[in-house]
C-alpha positions in Angstrom: 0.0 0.0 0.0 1.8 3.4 -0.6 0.6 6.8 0.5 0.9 10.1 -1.6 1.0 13.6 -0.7 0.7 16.7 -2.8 1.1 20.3 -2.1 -2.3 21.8 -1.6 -2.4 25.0 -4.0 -3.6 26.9 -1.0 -0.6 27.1 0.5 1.0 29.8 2.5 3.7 30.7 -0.4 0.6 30.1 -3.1 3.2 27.4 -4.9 1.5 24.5 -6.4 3.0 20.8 -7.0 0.7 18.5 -9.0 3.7 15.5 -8.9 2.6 13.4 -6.5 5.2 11.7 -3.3 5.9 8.6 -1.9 5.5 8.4 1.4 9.1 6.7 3.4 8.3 3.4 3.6 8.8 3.3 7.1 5.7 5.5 8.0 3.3 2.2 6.1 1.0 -0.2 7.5 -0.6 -2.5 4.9 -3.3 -3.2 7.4 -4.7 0.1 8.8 -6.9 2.1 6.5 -6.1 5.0 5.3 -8.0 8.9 5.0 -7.5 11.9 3.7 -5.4 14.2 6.3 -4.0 17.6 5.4 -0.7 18.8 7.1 0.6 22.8 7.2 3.8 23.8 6.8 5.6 26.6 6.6 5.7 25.8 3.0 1.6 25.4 2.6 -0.4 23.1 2.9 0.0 19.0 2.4 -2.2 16.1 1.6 -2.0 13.2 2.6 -3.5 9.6 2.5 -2.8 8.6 6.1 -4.1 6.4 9.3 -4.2 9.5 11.7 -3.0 13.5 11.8 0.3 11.8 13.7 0.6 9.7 11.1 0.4 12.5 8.6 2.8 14.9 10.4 5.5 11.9 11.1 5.0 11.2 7.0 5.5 15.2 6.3 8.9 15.3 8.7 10.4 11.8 7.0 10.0 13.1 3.3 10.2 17.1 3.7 13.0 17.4 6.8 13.6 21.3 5.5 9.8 22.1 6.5 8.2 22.8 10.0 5.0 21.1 11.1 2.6 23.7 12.6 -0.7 21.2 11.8 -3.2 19.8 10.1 -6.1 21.5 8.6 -10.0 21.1 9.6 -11.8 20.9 6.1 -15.0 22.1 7.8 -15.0 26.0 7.4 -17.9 28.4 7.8 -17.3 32.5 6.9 -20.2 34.9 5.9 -19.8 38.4 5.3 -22.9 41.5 5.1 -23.1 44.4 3.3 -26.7 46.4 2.6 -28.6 43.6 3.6 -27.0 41.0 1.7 -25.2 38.1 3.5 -23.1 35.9 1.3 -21.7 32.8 3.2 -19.0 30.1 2.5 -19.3 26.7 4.4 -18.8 23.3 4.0 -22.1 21.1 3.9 -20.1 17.5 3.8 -19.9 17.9 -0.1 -17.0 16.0 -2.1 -17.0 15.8 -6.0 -19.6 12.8 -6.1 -22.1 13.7 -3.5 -20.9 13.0 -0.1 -17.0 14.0 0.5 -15.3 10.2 0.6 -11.7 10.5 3.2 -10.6 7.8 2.0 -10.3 8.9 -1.8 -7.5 10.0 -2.3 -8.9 11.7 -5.4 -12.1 13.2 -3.5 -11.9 17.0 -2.1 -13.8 18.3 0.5 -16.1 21.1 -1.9 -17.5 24.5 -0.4 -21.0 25.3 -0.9 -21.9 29.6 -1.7 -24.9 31.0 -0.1 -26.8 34.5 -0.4 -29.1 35.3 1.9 -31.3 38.7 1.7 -32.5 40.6 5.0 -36.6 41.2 5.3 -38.3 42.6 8.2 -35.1 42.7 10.2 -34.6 38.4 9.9 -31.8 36.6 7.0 -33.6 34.8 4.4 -32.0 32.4 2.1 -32.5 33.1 -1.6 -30.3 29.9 -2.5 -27.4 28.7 -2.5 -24.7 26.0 -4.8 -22.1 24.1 -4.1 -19.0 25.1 -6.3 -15.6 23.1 -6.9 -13.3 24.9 -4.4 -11.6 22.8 -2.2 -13.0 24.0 1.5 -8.9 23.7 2.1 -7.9 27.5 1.6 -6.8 30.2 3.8 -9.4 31.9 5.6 -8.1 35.1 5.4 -8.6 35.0 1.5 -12.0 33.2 2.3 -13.0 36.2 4.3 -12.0 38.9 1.8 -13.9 37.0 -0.8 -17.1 37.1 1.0 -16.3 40.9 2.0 -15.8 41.5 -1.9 -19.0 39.8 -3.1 -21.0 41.1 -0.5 -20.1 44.7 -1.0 -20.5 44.1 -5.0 -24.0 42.5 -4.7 -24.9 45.4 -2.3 -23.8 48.0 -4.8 -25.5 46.4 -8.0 -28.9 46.9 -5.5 -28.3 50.4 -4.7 -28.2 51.0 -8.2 -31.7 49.7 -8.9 -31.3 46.2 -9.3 -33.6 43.5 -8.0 -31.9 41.9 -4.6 -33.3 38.3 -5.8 -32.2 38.3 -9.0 -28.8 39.9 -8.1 -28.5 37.3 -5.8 -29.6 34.5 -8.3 -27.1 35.4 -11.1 -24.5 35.2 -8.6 -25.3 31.5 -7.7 -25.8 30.6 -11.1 -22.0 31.9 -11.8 -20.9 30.2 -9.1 -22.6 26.8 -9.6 -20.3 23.9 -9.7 -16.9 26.1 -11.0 -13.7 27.1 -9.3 -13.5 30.6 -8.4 -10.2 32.2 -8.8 -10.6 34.7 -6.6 -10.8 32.4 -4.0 -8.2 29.4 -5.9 -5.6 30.8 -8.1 -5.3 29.1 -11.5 -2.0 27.8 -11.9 -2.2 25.5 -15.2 -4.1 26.6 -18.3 -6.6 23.6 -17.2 -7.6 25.7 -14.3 -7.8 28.9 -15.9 -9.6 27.5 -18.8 -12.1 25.9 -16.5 -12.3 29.0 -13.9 -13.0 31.7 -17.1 -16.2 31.2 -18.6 -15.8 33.8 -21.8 -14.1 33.5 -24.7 -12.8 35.3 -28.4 -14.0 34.2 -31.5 -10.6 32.2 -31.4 -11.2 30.8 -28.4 -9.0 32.9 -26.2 -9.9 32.5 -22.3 -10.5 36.3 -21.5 -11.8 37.6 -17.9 -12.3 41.4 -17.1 -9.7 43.4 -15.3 -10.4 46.6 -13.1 -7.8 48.7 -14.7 -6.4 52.2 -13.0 -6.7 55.0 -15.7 -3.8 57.0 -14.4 -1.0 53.7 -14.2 -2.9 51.4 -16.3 -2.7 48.5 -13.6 -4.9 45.7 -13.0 -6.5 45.7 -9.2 -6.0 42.6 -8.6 -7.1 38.7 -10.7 -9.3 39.6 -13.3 -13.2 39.2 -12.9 -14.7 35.9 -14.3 -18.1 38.1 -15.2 -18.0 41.6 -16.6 -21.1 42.2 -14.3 -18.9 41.7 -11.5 -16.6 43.8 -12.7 -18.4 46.6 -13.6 -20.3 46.6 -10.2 -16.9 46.9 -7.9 -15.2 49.4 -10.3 -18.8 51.0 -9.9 -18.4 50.8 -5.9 -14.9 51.9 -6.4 -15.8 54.9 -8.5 -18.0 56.3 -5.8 -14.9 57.2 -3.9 -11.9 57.6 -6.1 -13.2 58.0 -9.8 -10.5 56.3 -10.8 -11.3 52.7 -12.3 -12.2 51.1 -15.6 -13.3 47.7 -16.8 -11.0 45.7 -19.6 -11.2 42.8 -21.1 -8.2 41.0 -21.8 -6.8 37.8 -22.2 -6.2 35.5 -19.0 -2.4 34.8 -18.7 -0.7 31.6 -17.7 2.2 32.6 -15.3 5.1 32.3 -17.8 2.7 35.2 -19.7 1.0 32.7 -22.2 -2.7 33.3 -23.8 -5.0 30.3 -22.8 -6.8 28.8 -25.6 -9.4 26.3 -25.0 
């Protein structure tokens, strides 16, 4: 029986290693079963197929000596954000890629569900919500930001005379069973082809970037829906008057145009 590990592309250093690694032989027991377990480091994030989290961590030590254990990661997250009466919400609901989330798949990842829920006579009511294909394995703190961010953008498309349902509704529908790179980054042209849902006639992966007029910078990953991008240059353009929306071609990280 052998064990595997990958770096999780959530990790700390947002590095990414898709070959997979033996586990030292000495750290194997043909006879226990095995689960998913996910180790940090202070290189990211690990997974691992493994009898326990000591099992894990004793696994990570033998075939990375250079890294630090600080722990292993709970896959069951909850984060929800509010702005103008709109709560967006991020949790984990015991999804997987097949129904129910399978720990001992190695090939199985824990999937977070999206939520918006709309305020009405002072109470939180839930419009809908979809589970997406991020991996419930990411940093809160970019979890957090996310939900601030599409919060604050849903709230903004309201105040400007949209309906709060149907707001609401398009955003689930965009979010329904894909990757969000806002929230994952892309790293392969696989994930940035699957992550950007608009194309040129040539097939070009192209997303919408919230540009700075005066230094002609990108704020940031581009926008996988020129909605959403209109709607925070929008907010932003309240205050600074200083943002506009492009659309552009998606880049690989060596600076290559995505086809597919």
């Amino acid at each position: 029986m052998t064990a595997f590990n990958v770096l999780h592309p959530r990790g700390h250093a947002g590095m990414f290693v898709d070959k997979l690694n033996t586990a030292p032989a000495s750290t194997l027991n043909a006879f226990e079963p095995l689960h998913t377990v996910w180790v940090r480091t202070n290189v990211g994030v690990r997974r691992w197929q493994a009898r326990d989290a000591a099992h894990a961590a004793k696994m990570t030590m033998e075939a990375f000596p250079d890294e630090t254990v600080i722990g292993t990661v709970d896959p069951d997250i909850d984060v929800d954000a509010e702005e103008g009466g709109i709560r967006v919400a991020y949790y984990w609901d015991g999804e997987g890629h097949d129904g129910e989330w399978d720990p001992k798949d190695p090939d199985d990842l824990p999937l977070m569900r999206v939520s918006v829920s709309l305020s009405r006579n002072g109470q939180f009511e839930e419009v809908g919500s979809w589970c997406t294909a991020n991996s419930t394995i990411v940093e809160p703190d970019v979890l957090r930001v996310r939900a601030q961010d599409a919060a604050r953008t849903l709230a903004h498309r309201v105040r400007l005379g949209e309906d709060p349902a149907a707001v609401a509704g398009s955003f689930l529908r965009q979010n329904r069973d894909v990757t969000d790179p806002l929230i994952t980054k892309p790293v392969t042209a696989e994930m940035i082809a699957k992550s950007y849902p608009e194309r040129t006639e040539r097939g070009e992966v192209v997303g919408f970037y919230i540009v700075d007029r005066e230094s002609g910078e990108p704020l940031g990953a581009p926008r996988t829906h020129q909605d959403e991008a209109d709607a925070v240059a929008g907010h932003l353009n309240a205050v600074f008057n200083d943002y506009d929306v492009v659309c552009g071609y998606v880049l690989t990280a060596d600076g290559k145009v995505v086809v597919g």
